[in-house]
Structures are given as C-alpha cells and as structure tokens.
C-alpha positions as CSV (number, residue, x, y, z in Angstrom):
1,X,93.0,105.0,78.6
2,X,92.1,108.1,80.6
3,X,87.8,108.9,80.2
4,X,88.3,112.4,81.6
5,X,90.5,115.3,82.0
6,X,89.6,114.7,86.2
7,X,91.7,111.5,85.8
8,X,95.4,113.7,84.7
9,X,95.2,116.2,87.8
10,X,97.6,113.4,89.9
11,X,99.4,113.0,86.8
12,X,103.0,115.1,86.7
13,X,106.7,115.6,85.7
14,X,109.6,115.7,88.6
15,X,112.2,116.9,86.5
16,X,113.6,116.3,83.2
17,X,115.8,113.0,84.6
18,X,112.5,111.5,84.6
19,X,112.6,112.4,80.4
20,X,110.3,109.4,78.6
21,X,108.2,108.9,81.8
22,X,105.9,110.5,83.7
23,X,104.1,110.1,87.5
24,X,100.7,109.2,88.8
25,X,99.7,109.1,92.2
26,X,97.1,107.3,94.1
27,X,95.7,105.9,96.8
28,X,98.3,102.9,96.1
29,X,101.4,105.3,96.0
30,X,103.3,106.3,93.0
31,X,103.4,104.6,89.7
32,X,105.7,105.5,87.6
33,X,105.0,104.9,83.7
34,X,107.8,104.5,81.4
35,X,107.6,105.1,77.5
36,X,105.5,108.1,77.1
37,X,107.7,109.8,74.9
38,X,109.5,112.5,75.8
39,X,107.9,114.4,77.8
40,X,108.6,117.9,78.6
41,X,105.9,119.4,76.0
42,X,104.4,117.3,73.5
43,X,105.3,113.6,73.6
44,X,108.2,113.4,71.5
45,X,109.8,110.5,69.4
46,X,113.7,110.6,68.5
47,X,116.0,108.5,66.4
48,X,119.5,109.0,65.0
49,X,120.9,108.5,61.5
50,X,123.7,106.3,63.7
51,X,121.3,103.7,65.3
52,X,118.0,104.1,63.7
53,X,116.5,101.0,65.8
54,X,117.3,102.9,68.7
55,X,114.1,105.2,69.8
56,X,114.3,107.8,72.0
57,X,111.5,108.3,74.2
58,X,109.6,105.1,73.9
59,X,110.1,101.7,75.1
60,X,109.7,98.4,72.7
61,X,107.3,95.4,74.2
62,X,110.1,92.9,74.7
63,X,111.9,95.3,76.9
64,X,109.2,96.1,78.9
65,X,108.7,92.2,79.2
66,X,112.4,91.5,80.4
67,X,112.2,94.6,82.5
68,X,109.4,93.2,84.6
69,X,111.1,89.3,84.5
70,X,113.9,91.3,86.5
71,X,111.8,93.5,88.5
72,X,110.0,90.0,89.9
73,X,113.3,88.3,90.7
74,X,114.6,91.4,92.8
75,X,110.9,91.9,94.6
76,X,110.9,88.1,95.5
77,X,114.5,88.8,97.0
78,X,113.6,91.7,99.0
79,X,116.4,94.1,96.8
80,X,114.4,97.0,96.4
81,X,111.1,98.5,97.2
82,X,110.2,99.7,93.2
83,X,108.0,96.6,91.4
84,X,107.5,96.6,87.5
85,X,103.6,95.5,87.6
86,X,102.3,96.1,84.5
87,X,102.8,96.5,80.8
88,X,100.8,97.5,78.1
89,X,101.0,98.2,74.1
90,X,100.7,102.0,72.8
91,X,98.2,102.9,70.7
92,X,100.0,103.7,67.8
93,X,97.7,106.3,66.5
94,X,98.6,108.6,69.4
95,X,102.1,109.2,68.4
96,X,103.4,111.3,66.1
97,X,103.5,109.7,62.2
98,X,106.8,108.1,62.4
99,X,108.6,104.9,60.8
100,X,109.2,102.7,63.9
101,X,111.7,99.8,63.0
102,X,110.3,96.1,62.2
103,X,109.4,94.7,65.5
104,X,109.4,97.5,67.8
105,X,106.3,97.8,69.4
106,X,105.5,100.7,71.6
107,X,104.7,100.2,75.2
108,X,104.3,101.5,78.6
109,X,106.1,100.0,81.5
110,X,104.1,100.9,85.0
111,X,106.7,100.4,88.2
112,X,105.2,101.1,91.5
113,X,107.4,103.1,93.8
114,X,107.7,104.3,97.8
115,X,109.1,107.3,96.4
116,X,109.0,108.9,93.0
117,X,111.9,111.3,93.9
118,X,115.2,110.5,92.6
119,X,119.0,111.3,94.3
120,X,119.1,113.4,91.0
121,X,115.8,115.4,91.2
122,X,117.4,117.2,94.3
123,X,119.1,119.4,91.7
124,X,116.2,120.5,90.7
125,X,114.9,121.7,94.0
126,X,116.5,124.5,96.2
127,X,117.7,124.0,99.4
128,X,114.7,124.8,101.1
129,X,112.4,122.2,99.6
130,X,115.5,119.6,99.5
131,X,115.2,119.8,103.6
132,X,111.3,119.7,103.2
133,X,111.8,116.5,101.0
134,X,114.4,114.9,103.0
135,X,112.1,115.3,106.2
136,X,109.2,114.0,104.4
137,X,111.4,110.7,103.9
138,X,111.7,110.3,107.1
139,X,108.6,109.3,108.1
140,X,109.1,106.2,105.9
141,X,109.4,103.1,107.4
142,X,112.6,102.0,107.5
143,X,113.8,105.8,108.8
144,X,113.4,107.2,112.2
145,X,111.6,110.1,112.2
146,X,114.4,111.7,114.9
147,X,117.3,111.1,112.6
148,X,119.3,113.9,112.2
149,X,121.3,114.4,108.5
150,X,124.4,112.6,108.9
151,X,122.3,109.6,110.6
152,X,119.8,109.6,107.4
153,X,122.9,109.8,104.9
154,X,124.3,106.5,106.8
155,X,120.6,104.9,106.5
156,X,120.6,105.4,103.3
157,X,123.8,104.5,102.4
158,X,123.4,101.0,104.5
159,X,120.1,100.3,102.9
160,X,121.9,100.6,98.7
161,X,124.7,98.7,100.2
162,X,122.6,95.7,101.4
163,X,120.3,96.0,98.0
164,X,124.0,95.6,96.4
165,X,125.3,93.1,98.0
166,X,122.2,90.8,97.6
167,X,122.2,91.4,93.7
168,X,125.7,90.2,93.7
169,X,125.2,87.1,96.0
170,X,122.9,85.6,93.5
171,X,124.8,86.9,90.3
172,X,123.0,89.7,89.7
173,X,124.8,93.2,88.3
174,X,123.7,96.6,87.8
175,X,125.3,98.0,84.4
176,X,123.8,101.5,85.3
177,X,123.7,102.4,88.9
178,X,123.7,106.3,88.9
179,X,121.8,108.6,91.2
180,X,119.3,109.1,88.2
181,X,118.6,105.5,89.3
182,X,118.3,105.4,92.7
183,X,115.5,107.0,94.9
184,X,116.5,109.2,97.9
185,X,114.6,106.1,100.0
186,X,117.8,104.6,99.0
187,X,115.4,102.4,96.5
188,X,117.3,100.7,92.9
189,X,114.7,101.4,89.6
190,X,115.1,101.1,86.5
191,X,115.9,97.5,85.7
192,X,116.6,98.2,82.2
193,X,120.2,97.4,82.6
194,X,120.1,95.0,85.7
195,X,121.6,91.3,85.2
196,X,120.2,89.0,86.9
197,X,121.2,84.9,85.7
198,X,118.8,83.1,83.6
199,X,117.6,86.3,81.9
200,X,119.7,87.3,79.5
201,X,120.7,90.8,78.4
C-alpha cells in the first residue's frame, strides 16, 4: 500500500516489454513488481474466449510462489544477479470488476534487480541514450570502466554463457530465454519459465 502520492515519484514504465510490471527505485536498487496489470494507461485485465484461465496482465499466487522457489535455487547458485524476494496478494477491489477463474488469486511478484533495463528496452532508446546506457553499465562491478564496445559485448556474452552453463550443470533449463529476458548486465529474470529439478513446471 502506497500512503502518499510522494511515495510513486520513483515509480515508472521502461517500455512496453515491461507490459504487466512496472519499476521502483530505491536506495536498495530496483525492484521490479510483476502483476500490476497492464500497464501502459490504466491497469488492465485480459482474457481470451480460447483460454479463459489464462489472464493477461496479472499473475496468480501459486505462480508467484514457484517463481520465487526458482529464484532462491539460482541466487544460492550464483546464476544471476535478479532475486524474487517478495510476494503479496492484490486487493481485489482495485481491479477492474472482472470474473477471475476459481483459484486464481491476484498477486504481485517483487524481484530485485542490478539493472532494470532489458537487451530489448534498447529499441526503445535512440542511439544516443543507448551509448549513455551502455556507459552507465559500465561502472558495474563486474565491467571495467575502460572497456571499449566490442570488449563489453564479449563481457557480457561470457557472463550469460557461464549463468547458462551452471543452470544446465544442475538440470536446470530456460524454456524462454529471449532478450526481453535478459538484462543488458548480462543478468537472467523472469523465472516464470525456468526449470530447475525438484520444482516442477
């Protein structure tokens, strides 16, 4: 619950690949909050005549729940920088009157994240605030500050490669690994879609 409009100014949209979620910053980083329904104007809810169980824009309790059981076993293993670290019902009286299906309940997923900026956000930028971005990230860490493009590029490249390789060394897969699901730190989120053994899907 937010007491005051004061508490929404770090609040914010990237881009529309960021659809059902929104951004808060703080002084802990970014924390991005999945579920809010859609929300490029008000927060809308969609559903299909196909699949009616399947709700666009929010996100059901039970996948939150698994969400975070898989963002815990990849923290412990050091495969990405994004943590799931909190969940939390929706109060159902803030959404617009719909029929949800038996069982779904409405939640919000929080993941904390080094960067909130996605490989696909850079379409969404024009070239002269991608090269502002991409120096930004290179004060982080695990970049050197000196590196030139092609250097960064290989950083980055090495750094999803390991996360890879150690998801598949303890039988781990990643149904969904686009660059609307990887962070321009090189960072895996979204866990959504992420096997790892003795959670199932």
């Amino acid at each position: 619950h937010l007491d005051s409009q004061r508490d929404l100014t770090n609040c914010y949209n990237l881009s529309p690949i960021h659809g059902r979620s929104c951004l808060f910053k703080s002084s802990h980083g970014y924390v991005h909050i999945k579920g809010v329904g859609w929300s490029f104007g008000p927060p809308y809810v969609f559903s299909t005549a196909k699949e009616p169980e399947l709700i666009f824009g929010l996100f059901d309790l039970k996948y939150a729940s698994r969400e975070m059981a898989v963002s815990s076993v990849l923290s412990t293993k050091n495969i990405t920088g994004a943590k799931s670290i909190a969940r939390a019902k929706l109060v159902r009286e803030w959404l617009p009157k719909y029929d949800l299906p038996q069982g779904f309940t409405p939640s919000l997923l929080f993941t904390q994240l080094p960067c909130p900026y996605r490989i696909a956000d850079l379409a969404y930028l024009d070239f002269p605030h991608r090269i502002e971005l991409l120096k930004s990230i290179r004060e982080f860490e695990y970049f050197e500050s000196s590196v030139d493009a092609e250097s960064f590029v290989n950083s980055f490249l090495s750094k999803l490669v390991i996360a890879v390789s150690k998801l598949h060394s303890i039988g781990g897969i990643n149904d969904h690994l686009t660059y609307d699901n990887v962070t321009i730190t090189g960072d895996i989120i979204d866990f959504e879609w992420v096997y790892v053994p003795g959670i199932p899907c």
